[in-house]
C-alpha positions in Angstrom: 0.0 0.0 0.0 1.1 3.8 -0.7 1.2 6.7 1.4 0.0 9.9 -0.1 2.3 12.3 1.7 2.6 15.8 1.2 4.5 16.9 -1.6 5.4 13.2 -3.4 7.5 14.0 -5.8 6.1 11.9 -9.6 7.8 12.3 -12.5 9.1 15.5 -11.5 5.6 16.7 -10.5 4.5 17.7 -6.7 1.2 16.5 -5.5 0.5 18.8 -2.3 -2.6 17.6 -0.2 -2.4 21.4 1.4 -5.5 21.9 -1.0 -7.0 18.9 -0.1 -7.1 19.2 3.4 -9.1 22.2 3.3 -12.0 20.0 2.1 -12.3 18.2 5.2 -11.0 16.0 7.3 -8.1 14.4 5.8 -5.4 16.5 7.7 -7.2 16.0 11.1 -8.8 12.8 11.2 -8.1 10.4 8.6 -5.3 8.4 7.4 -4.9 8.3 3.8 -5.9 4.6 3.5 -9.8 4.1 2.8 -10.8 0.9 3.9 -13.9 0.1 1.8 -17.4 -0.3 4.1 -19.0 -1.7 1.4 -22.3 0.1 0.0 -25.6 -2.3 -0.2 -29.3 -1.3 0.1 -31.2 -0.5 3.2 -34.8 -0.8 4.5 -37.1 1.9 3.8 -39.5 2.4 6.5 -41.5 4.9 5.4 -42.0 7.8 2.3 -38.8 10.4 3.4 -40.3 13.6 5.0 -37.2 15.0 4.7 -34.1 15.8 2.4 -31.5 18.0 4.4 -31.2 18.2 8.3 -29.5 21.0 10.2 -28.4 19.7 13.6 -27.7 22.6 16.1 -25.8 21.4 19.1 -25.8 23.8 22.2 -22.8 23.0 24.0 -22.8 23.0 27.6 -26.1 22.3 28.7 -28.6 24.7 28.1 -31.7 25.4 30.7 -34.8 23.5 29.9 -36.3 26.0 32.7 -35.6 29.5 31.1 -36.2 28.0 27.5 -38.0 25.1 26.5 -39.5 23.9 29.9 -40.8 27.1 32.5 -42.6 26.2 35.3 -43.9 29.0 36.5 -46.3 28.0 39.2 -43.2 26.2 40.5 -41.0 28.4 44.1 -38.8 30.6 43.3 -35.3 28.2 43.4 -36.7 26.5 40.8 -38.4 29.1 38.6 -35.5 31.1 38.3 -36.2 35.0 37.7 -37.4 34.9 34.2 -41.5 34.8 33.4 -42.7 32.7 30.8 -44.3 33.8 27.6 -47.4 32.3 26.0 -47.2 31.4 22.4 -50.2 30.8 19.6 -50.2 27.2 20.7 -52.4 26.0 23.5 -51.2 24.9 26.4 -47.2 25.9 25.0 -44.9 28.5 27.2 -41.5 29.3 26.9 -38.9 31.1 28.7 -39.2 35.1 28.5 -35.2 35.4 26.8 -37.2 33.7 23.6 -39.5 36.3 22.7 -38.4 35.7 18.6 -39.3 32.1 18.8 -41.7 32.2 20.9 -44.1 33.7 18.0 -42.5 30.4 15.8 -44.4 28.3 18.3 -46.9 26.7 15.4 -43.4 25.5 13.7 -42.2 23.7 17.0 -42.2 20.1 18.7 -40.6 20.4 21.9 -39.6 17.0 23.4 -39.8 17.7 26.8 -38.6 14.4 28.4 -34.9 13.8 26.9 -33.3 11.9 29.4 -29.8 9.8 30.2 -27.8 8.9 32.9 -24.5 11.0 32.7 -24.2 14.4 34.3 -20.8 14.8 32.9 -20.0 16.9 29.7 -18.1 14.6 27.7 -20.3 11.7 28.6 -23.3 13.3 27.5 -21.7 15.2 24.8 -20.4 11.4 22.9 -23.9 10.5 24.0 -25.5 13.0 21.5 -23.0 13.3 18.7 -22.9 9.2 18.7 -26.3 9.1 18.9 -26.0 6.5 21.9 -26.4 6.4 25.5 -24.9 2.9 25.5 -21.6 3.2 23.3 -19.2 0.5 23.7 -16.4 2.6 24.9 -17.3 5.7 27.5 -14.3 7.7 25.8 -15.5 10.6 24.4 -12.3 11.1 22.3 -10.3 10.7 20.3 -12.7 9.9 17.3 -11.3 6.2 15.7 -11.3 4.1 13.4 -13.8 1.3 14.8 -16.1 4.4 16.2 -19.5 4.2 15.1 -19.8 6.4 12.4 -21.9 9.8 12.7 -25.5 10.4 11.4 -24.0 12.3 8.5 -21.9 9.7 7.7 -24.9 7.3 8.3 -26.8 9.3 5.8 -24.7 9.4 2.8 -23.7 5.3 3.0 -27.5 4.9 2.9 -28.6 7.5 0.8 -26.0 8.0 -1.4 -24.1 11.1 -3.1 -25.6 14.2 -3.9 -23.7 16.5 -6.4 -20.6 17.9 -6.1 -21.1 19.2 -2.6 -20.3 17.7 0.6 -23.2 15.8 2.2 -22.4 16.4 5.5 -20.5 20.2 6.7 -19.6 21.1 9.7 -20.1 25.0 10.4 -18.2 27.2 12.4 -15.5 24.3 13.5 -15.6 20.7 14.7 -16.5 20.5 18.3 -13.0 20.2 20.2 -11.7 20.9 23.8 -8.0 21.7 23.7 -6.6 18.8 21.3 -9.5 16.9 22.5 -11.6 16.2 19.2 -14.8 14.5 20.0 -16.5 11.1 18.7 -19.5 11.2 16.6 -18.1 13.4 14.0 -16.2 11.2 11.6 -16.9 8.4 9.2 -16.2 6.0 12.1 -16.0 2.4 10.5 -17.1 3.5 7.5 -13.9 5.2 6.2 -12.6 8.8 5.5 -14.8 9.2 2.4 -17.6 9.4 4.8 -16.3 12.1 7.1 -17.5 15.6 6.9 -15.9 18.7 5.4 -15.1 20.2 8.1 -15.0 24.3 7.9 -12.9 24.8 10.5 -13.4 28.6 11.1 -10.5 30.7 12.7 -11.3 31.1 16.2 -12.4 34.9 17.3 -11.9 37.0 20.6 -14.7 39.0 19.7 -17.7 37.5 18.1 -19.3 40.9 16.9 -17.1 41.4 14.2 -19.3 42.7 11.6 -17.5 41.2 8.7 -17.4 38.0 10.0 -17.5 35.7 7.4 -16.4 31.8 7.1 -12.7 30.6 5.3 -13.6 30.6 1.4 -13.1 28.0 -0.5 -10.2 28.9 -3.1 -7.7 27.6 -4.7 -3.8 28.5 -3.4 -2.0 31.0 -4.6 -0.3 30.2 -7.9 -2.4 26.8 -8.4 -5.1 27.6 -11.4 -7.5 25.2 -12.8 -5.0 23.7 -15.4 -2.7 22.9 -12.8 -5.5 21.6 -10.1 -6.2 18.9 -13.5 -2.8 18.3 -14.2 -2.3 17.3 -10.6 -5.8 15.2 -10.5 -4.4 13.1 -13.7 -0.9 12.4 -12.0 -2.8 11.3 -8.7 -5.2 9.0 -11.2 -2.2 7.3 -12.7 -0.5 7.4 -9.6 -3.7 5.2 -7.8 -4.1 3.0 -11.1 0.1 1.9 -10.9 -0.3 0.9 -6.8 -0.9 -2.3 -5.8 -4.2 -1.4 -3.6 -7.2 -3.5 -3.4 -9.6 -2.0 -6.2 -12.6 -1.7 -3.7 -10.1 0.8 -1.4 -8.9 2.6 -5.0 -12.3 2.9 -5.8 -13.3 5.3 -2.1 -10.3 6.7 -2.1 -10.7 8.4 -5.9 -13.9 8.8 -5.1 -13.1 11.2 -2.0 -10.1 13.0 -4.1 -12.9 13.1 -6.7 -15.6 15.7 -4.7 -12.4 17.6 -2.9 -11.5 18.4 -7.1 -15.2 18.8 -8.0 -15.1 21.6 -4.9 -12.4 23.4 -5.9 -13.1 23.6 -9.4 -16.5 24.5 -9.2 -17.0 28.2 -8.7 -20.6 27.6 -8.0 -19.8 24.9 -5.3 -17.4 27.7 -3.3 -20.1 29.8 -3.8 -22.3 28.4 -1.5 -20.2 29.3 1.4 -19.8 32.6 0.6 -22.1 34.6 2.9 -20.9 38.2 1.2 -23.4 37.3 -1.5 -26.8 37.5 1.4 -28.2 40.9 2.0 -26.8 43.0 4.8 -30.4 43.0 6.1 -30.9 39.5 5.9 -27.2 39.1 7.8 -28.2 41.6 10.1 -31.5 39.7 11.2 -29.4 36.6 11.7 -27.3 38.5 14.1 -23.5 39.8 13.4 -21.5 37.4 15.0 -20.7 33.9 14.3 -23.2 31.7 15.6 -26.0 33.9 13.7 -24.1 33.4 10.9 -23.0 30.2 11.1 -27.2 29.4 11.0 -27.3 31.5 8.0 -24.4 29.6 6.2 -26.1 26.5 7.4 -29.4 27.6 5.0 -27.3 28.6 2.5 -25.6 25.0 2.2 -28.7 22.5 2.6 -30.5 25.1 -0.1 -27.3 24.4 -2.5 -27.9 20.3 -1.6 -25.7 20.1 1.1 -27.9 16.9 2.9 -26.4 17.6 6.8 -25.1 20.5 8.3 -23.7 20.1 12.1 -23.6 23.8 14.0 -21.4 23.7 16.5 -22.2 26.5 19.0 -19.4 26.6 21.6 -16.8 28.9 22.2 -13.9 29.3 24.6 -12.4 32.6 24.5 -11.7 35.4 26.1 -15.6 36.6 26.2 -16.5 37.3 29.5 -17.5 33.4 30.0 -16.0 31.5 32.4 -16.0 28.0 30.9 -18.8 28.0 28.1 -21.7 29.9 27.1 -24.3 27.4 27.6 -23.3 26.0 30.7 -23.9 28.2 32.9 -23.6 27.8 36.4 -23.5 31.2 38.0 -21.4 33.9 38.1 -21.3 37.6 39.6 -19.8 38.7 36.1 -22.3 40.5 34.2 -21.4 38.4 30.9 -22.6 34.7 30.8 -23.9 34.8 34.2 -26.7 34.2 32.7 -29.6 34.7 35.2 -28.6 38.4 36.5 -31.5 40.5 36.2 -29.0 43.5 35.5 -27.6 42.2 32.2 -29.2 44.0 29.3 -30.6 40.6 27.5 -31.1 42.5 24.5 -27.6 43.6 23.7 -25.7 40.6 25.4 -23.9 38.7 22.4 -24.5 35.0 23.9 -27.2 33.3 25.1 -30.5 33.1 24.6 -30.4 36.4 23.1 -28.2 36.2 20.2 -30.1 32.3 19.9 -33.5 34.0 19.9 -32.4 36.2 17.4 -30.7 33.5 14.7 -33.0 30.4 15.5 -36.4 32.9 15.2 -34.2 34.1 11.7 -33.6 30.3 10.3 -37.2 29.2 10.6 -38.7 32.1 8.8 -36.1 32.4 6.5 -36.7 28.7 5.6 -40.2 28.8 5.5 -40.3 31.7 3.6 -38.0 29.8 0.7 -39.9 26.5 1.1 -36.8 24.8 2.4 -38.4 24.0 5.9 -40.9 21.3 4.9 -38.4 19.3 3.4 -35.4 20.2 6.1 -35.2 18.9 9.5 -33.7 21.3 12.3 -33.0 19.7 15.3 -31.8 22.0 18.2 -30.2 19.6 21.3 -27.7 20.4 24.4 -25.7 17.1 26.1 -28.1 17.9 29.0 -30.4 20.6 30.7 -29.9 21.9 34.0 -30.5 21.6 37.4 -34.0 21.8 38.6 -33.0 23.8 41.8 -30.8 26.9 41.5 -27.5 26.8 43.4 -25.8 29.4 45.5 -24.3 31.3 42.8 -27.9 32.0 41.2 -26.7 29.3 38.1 -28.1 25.7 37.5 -26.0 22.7 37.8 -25.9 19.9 35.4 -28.7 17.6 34.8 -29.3 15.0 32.7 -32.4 12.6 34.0 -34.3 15.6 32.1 -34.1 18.1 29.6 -35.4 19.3 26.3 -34.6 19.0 22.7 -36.5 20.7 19.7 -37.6 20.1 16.7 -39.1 21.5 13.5 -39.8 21.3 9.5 -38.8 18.2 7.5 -42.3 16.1 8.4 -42.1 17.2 11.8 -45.9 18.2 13.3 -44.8 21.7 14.4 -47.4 23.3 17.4 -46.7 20.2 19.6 -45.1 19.3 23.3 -43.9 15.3 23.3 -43.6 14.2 26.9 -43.8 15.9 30.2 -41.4 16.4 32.7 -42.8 16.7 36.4 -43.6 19.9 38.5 -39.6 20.8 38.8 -38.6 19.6 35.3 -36.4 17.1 37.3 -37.3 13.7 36.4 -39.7 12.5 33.5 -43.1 12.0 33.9 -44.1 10.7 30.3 -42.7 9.0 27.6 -38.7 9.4 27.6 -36.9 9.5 25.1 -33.0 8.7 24.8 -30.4 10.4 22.2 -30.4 7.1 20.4 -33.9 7.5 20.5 -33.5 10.8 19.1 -30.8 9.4 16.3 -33.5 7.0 15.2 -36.0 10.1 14.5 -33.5 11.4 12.1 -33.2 8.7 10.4 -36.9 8.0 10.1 -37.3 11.7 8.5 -35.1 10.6 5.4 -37.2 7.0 5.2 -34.7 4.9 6.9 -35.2 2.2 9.8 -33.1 2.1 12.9 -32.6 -1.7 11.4 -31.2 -0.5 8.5 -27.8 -2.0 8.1 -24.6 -0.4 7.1 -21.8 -2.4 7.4 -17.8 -2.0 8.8 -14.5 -2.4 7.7 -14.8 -6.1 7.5 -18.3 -5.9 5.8 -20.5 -7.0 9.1 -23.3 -5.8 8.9 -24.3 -3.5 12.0 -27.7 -1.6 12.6 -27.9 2.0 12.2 -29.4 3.1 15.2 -30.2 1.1 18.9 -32.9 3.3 19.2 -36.5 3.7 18.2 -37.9 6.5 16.2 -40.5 9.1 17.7 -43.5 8.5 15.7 -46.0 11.0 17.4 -43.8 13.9 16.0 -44.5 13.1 12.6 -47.7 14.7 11.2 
């Protein structure tokens, strides 16, 4: 077998992957060697509701009380010091820092009865990126090999390619700690070809920069489009002459096949270029990356982009002391969160700036007919404490917390399960983040059952969970 190592010198040519790795994950997850996973047919359980699905992950653990979950009628250590605020839907409150969404509420299914047994971050953060409260391994990093793969990845071995674009983006960075990169956002088993292109956006110190816009996709300086095909021919003869098994040739051209399809095509780059979106459309997404990050995420699944993964997470010097959404207190008036003297409406985190981009994706979406056949998901590792702690924050909690859903077949204008009178423990019908994994998959017509298959072509089922089918109109 061959290595493809940077700058391989063939017949006096260099092929540099520097290009390359700017179309996903080759320089930081994979090894150049794609074993094939093989590619066979799957169960369809039902007509597809949906074709693209944006996956918002809220890192940290956001508050099922002062979002998704009030209980108003509850004392005051549990209430918090937020109201509530009706909505158009019976019956349906939410937290008075989502005054945007709140008037969305028609579009909504709120699952209020998520529940696992790990109070820890990383736990419950491999939990919901694997999609399984029951992994094999309790490490949530680093991603391997023999990892089972991520619903992205899931979604293109079953369903197949779609165009030149990726079919599964991660937008504004992958979700890491340090050097810690987490499982459930690779290819797993199923190879390299299957990981996502992953955008990888320069960290900022200030997210209010009012030109923020995502790494382009372009071509190095000095390399043109004869010289990108020039180098594509000596990497085809290059494959054809090694001695590798035609099955691993085959994925591995195939991969090096969309990364040249990307660069070449202006109209592929073009997708991520938000410069092209009105300033007033920008502006109601909110100027700073998160709001933007939704934005690019609309642009993407509207160019045929099938799964888009927004990351929001930051760890910078902001004001937060560990992470936005986990908020466990703080005199500081930035990301303390539940300080009645922070001005909500001009605080760049949060609920806030979340009210703002989330209220601006769904009508955005619906107003382009992209949220019928698009699947937004909005999910946290876990919720938070059901009593507030000394330092006016909420602790973690995972027996029971909310995740949301709307568009892509989903019955907007619902509540699925009920938490009881502290939003502490569930009181009706629970649902588990392989539970949620199987939903997914049930939007785009696909069984849990359905069988991908690893390295060694075993067949293994897609999902351990069970699809909720009372969110489905």
């Amino acid at each position: 077998m061959i290595s493809l190592t940077p700058n391989r010198n063939v017949g006096g040519q260099r092929l540099n992957r520097r290009d390359l790795m700017k179309l996903g994950s080759l320089g930081m997850l994979s090894s150049p060697f794609l074993p094939d996973a093989g590619c066979y047919g799957a169960p369809v359980q039902s007509t597809a509701t949906a074709k693209n699905c944006i996956f918002i992950f809220l890192c940290g653990g956001p508050s099922q009380l002062e979002m998704w979950d009030p209980k108003p009628d509850a004392p005051q250590e549990i209430r918090g010091p937020f109201g509530t605020l009706d909505t158009q839907v019976p019956g349906m409150r939410v937290g008075e820092l989502l005054p945007l969404v709140s008037r969305h509420a028609d579009k909504l299914a709120i699952i209020r009865s998520m529940t696992h047994e790990s109070n820890v971050h990383d736990i419950g953060i491999l939990y919901t990126l694997l999609a399984d409260s029951s992994p094999p391994s309790p490490m949530a990093f680093p991603p391997a090999r023999t990892d089972h793969p991520g619903l992205g990845a899931i979604l293109r071995e079953l369903l197949g390619q779609n165009g030149d674009l990726p079919e599964w983006v991660t937008v504004p960075r992958p979700f890491t700690t340090g050097a810690r990169f987490y499982k459930g956002q690779s290819g797993g088993f199923l190879g390299p070809a299957r990981d996502p292109f992953l955008l990888d956006a320069e960290k900022r110190d200030s997210l209010a920069d009012k030109k923020f816009h995502p790494p382009a996709l372009k071509l190095s300086r000095g390399l043109d489009p004869a010289r990108l095909a020039q180098r594509r021919s000596l990497l085809h003869e290059l494959n054809h002459q090694a001695s590798l098994d035609s099955r691993t040739v085959t994925n591995l051209q195939e991969y090096y096949r969309k990364a040249y399809a990307m660069l070449a095509s202006e109209g592929s780059s073009r997708a991520f270029e938000l410069n092209h979106e009105p300033d007033r459309l920008r502006d109601r997404y909110g100027r700073n990356e998160y709001g933007q990050s939704f934005l690019l995420a609309r642009r993407l699944v509207e160019a045929g982009v099938r799964t888009v993964n927004v990351f929001w997470t930051y760890y910078g010097a902001d004001g937060c002391q560990f992470n936005l959404w986990d908020n466990h207190g703080s005199d500081k008036p930035v990301c303390g969160g539940f300080n009645k003297g922070i001005d909500m409406l001009t605080a760049p985190y949060c609920c806030p700036a979340f009210d703002r981009a989330f209220s601006a994706l769904l009508e955005d979406m619906a107003q382009r007919g992209l949220l019928d056949e698009t699947l937004i998901v909005v999910a946290g590792e876990f919720g938070r404490t059901p009593k507030m702690n000394k330092n006016a924050g909420r602790d973690h909690w995972a027996p029971c917390y909310s995740t949301v859903l709307a568009g892509g077949g989903i019955q907007g204008g619902q509540i699925h399960g009920a938490s009881d009178r502290q939003a502490a423990y569930v009181k009706d019908s629970p649902v588990r983040p392989e539970d949620l994994g199987a939903t997914i998959l049930h939007a785009f017509g696909l069984a849990p059952e359905s069988p991908i298959y690893d390295a060694a072509s075993r067949p293994v089922r897609a999902s351990k969970g069970e699809p909720v089918m009372d969110l489905f109109s």
